[in-house]
C-alpha positions in Angstrom: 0.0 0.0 0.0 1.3 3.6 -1.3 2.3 6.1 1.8 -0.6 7.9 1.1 -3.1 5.0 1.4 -1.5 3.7 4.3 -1.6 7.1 6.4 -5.3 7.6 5.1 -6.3 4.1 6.7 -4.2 5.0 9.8 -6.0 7.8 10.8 -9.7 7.8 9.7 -10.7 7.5 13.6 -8.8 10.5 13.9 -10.6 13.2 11.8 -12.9 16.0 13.1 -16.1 17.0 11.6 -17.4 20.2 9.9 -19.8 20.6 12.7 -17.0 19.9 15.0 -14.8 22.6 14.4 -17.8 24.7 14.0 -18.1 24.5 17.4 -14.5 24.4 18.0 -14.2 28.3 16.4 -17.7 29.5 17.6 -16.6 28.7 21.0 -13.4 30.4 20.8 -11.6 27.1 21.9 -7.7 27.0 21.1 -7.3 25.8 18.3 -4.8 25.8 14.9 -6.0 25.2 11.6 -3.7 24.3 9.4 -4.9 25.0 5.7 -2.0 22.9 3.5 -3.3 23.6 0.0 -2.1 25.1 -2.9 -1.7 29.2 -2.6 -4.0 29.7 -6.1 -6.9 27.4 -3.7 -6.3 29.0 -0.6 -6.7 32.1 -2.2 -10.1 31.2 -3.5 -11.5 30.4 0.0 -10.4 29.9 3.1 -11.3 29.2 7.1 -11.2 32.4 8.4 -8.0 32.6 10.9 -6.2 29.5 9.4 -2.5 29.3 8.7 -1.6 28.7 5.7 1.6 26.6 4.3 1.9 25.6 0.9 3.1 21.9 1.0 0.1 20.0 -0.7 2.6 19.0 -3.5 5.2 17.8 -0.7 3.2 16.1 1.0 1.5 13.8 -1.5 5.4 13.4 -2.6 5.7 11.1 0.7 8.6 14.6 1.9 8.7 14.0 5.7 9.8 17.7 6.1 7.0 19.0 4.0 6.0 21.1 7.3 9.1 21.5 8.6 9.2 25.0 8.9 5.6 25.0 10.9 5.9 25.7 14.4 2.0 25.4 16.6 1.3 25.7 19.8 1.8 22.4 21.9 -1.5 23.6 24.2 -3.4 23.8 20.8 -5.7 21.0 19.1 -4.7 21.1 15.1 -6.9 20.8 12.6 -5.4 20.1 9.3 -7.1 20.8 5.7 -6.8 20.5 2.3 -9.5 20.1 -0.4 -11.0 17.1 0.2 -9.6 15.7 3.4 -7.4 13.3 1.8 -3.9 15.1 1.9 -4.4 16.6 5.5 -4.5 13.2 6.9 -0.8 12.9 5.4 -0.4 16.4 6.8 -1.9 15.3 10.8 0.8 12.2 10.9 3.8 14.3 10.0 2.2 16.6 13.1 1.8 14.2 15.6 4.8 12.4 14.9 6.2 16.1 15.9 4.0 15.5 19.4 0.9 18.0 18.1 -2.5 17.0 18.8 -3.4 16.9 15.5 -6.5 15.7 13.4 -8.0 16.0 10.1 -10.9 17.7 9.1 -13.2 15.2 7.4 -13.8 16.0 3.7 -11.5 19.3 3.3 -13.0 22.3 2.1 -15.1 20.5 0.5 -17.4 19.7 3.5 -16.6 23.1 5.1 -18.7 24.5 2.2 -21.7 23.9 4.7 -19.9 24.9 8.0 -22.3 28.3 9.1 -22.1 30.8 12.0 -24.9 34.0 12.9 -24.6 37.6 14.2 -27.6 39.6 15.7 -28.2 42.9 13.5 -28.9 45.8 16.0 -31.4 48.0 14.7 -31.6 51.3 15.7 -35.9 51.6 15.9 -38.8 49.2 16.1 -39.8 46.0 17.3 -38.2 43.5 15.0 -35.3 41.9 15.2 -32.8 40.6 12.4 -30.1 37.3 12.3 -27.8 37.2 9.8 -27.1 33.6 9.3 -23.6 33.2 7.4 -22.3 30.4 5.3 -18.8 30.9 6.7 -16.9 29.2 3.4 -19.2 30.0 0.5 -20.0 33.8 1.6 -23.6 32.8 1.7 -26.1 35.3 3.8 -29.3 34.5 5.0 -31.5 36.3 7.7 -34.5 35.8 10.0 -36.1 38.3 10.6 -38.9 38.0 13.6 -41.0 40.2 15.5 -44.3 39.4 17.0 -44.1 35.6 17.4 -43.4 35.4 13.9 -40.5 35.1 11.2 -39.2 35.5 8.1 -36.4 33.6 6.2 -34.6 35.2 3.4 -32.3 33.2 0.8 -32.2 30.0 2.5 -28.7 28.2 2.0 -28.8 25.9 5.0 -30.4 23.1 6.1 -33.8 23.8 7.0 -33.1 22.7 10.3 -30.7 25.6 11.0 -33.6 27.8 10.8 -36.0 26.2 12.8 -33.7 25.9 15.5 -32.8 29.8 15.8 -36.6 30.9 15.3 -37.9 28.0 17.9 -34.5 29.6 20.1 -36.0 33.2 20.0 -40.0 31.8 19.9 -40.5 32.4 16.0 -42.9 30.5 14.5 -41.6 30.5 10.5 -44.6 32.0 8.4 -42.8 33.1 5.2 -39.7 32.0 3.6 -38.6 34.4 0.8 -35.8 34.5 -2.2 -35.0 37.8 -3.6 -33.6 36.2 -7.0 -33.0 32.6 -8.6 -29.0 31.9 -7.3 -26.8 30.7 -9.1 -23.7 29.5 -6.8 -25.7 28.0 -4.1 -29.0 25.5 -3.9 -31.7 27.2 -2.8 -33.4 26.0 0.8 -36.1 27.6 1.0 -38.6 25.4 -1.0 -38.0 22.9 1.5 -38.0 25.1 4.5 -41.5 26.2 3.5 -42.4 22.6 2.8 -41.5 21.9 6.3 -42.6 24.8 8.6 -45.6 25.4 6.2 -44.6 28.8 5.6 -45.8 31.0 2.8 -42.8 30.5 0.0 -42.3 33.7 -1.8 -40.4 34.5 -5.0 -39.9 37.5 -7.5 -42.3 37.6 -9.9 -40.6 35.5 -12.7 -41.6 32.7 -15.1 -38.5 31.3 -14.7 -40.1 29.4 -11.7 -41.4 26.1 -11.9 -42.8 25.3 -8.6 -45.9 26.3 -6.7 -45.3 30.0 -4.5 -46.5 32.8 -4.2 -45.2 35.4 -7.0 -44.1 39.3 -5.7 -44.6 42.5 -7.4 -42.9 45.6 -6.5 -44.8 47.6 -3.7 -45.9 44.7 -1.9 -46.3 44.7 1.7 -46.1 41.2 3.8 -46.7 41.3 7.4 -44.6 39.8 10.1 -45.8 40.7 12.9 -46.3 44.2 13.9 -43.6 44.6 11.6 -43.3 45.2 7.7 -41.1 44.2 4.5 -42.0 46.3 1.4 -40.9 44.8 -1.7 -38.3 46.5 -3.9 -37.8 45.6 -7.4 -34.5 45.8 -8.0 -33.9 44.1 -11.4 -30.2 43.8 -13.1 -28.4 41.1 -11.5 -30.8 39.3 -12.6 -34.3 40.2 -14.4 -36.6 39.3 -11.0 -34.1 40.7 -8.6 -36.0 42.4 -5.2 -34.5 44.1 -2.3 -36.7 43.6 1.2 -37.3 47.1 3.3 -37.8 46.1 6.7 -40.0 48.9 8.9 -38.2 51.5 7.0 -34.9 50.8 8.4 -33.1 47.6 7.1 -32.5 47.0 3.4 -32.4 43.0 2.1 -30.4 43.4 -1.3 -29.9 40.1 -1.9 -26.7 40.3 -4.5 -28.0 43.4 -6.1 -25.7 45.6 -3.6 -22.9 44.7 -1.3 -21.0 46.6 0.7 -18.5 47.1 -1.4 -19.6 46.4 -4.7 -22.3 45.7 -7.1 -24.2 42.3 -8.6 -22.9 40.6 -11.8 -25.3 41.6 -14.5 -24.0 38.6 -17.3 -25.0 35.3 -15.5 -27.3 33.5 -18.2 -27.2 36.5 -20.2 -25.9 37.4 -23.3 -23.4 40.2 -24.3 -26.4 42.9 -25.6 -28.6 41.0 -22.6 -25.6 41.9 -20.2 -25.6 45.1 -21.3 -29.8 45.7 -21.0 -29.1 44.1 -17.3 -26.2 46.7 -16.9 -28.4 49.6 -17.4 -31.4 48.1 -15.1 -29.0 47.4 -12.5 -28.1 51.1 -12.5 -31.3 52.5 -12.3 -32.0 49.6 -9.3 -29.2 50.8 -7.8 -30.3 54.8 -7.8 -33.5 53.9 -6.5 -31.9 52.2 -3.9 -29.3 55.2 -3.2 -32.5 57.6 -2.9 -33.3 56.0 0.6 -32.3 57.3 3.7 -28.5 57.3 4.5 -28.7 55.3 7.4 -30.8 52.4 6.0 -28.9 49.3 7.0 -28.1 47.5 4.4 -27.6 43.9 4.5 -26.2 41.7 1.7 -27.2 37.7 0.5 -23.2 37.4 -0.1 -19.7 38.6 1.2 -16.4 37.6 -0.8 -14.3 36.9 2.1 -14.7 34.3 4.6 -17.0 34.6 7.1 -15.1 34.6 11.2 -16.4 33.2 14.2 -16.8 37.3 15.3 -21.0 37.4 16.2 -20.2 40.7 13.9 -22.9 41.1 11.3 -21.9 41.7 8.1 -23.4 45.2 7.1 -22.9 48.9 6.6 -25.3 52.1 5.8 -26.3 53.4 2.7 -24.2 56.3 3.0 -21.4 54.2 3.9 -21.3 52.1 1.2 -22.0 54.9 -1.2 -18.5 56.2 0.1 -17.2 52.5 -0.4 -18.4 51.7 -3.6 -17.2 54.9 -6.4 -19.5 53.0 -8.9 -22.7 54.1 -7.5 -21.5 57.6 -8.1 -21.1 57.0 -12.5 -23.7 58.1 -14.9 -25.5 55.2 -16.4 -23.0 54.9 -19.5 -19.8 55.0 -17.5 -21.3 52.2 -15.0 -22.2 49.7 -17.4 -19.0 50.2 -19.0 -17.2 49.6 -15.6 -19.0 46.5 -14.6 -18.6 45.4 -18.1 -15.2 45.2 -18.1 -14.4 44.3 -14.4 -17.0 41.0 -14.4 -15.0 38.0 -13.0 -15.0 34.0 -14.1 -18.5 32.7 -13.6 -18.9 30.9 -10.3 -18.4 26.8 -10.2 -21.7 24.8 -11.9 -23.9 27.8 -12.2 -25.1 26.5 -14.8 -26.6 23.7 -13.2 -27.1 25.1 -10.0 -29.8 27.9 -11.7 -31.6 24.7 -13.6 -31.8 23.0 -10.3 -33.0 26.2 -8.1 -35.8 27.3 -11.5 -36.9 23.4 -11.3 -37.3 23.6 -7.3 -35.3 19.8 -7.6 -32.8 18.9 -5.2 -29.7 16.9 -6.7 -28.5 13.0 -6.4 -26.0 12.7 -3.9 -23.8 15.6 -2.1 -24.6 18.6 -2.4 -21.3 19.8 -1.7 -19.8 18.6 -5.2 -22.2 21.6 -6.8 -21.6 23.7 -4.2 -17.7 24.2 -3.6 -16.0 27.2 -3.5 -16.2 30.7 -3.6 -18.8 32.7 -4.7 -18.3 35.8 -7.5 -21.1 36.9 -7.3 -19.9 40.6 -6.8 -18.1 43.4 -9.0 -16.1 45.7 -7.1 
């Protein structure tokens, strides 16, 4: 049996899971992560605070010094990753032949696609309260939103279960799940969450849909509560793009606006479509910008990984304005500029966006559709 196979069979007892070092991190416990991939993948994505050495190549080599130059703490677990979970099992021997306490963690980045933390959104007026729920690898955001005994779910990425647990936590009963846009890096949760909590399932009005819900129009109202979300059309990213105004004060964008950039406008598209999306997108994005500076606004992505902070991920209108020079063009010299900065198209999207329109969940793991970054933004 190769080295590799032999130090894979060796230490399969030895491996942590996802939801593991989840707790691991949200807890705050010591702990090293040790991220032995590639620069090009680690730069991709990464597990926010992990340390980094290059030595993937070395180590499937069979190099015993391959992390030589690594030095831990000995009071420290260490978690060891690579893509898939394979090489870091290589990488945990050479540790604890070294005297580390040192395990893998099952199924690489891979499985950490999945791996999720929250943050409680202060608000500065009203009775609602908002959790952003945060898909620490892929940069997925989703949010409850709960006032009055009842909640809202927006862009659900998790399991189900995720979101039943924080609403039954702060005594939510789930009574409408919501998208603001068909995704395309992620499988969308929320036609089973609403299958499962019996939740109204709302969607943009779009044909593209081919499931049963409950189609919103711009100017909308739905009730949560004594609390309100008013329905923004925001088209651009993608044709049924909405943004969600909660009681006035906190704006859902979905990936129409991030905090420091804009959405993608070519997804599915073609170059004169593209362009058509480009020039929508502005004019979503002015009618956004004509709001109230201090409107919170919260975003359904962020490109960098998500730590283990309980900070939420979000910024006023006016500061984002100040963050983002884009919002300040003319219509022509936008769409040139998003034009000509849009990056590769995320992983499967193509499949992804057949899968979310069909409301059909794929054979088998999710996470081969699922992994890696998203680029969903153009800064």
């Amino acid at each position: 049996m190769s080295k590799f196979g032999m130090a894979q069979r060796r230490s399969t007892a030895s491996t942590v899971t996802v939801d593991e070092l989840r707790d691991m991190l949200a807890d705050h416990r010591p702990v090293a992560v040790v991220d032995v991939r590639p620069a090009d993948e680690r730069a991709e994505w990464a597990i926010p605070g992990s340390i980094h050495i290059d030595a993937y190549d070395a180590l499937r080599a069979g190099d015993p010094d391959a992390l030589a130059g690594l030095h831990l703490p000995k009071d420290s677990t260490v978690v060891t990753v690579c893509g898939a979970g394979k090489t870091s099992l290589i990488a945990m021997d050479q540790l604890r032949e070294r005297g580390y306490d040192a395990r893998s963690l099952a199924g690489g980045m891979r499985a950490w696609s999945l791996a999720w933390n929250s943050a409680d959104v202060p608000l500065p007026t009203g009775p609602a309260r908002v959790l952003q729920v945060r898909r620490t690898g892929k940069g997925c955001l989703s949010y409850l939103a709960g006032d009055g005994g009842q909640a809202a779910v927006i862009d659900a990425s998790l399991d189900p279960g995720v979101y039943q647990e924080i609403a039954a936590t702060h005594g939510w009963t789930i009574t409408h799940v919501l998208e603001t846009h068909i995704h395309a890096d992620h499988l969308s949760r929320s036609r089973s969450l609403a299958g499962l909590t019996g939740a109204v399932l709302h969607l943009p009005e779009t044909g593209r849909a081919a499931f049963p819900h409950v189609p919103l129009r711009d100017g909308t109202v739905i009730d949560i509560g004594d609390s309100r979300l008013d329905v923004i059309h925001t088209p651009g990213h993608t044709p049924e793009s909405t943004s969600y105004l909660l009681d006035g004060v906190v704006l859902f964008t979905g990936d129409t606006l991030f905090l420091t950039g804009v959405g993608r406008p070519d997804l599915e598209a073609k170059a004169d479509e593209a362009r058509e999306r480009g020039r929508l997108l502005w004019a979503s994005l002015r009618r956004l910008m004509a709001l109230p500076g201090e409107t919170i606004v919260l975003p359904g992505h962020t490109s960098s990984p998500v730590a283990f902070d309980e900070e939420p991920i979000a910024g006023t209108l006016h500061e984002v304005k100040e963050h983002v020079p884009m919002l300040r063009l003319d219509e022509a010299s936008f769409v040139e500029t998003i034009l000509s900065r849009i990056p590769p198209a995320p992983p499967n999207h193509g499949t992804i966006v057949t899968l979310n329109e069909a409301g059909e969940w794929p054979a088998g793991d999710p996470a081969d559709l699922e992994a890696g970054a998203n680029r969903c933004a153009i800064s």
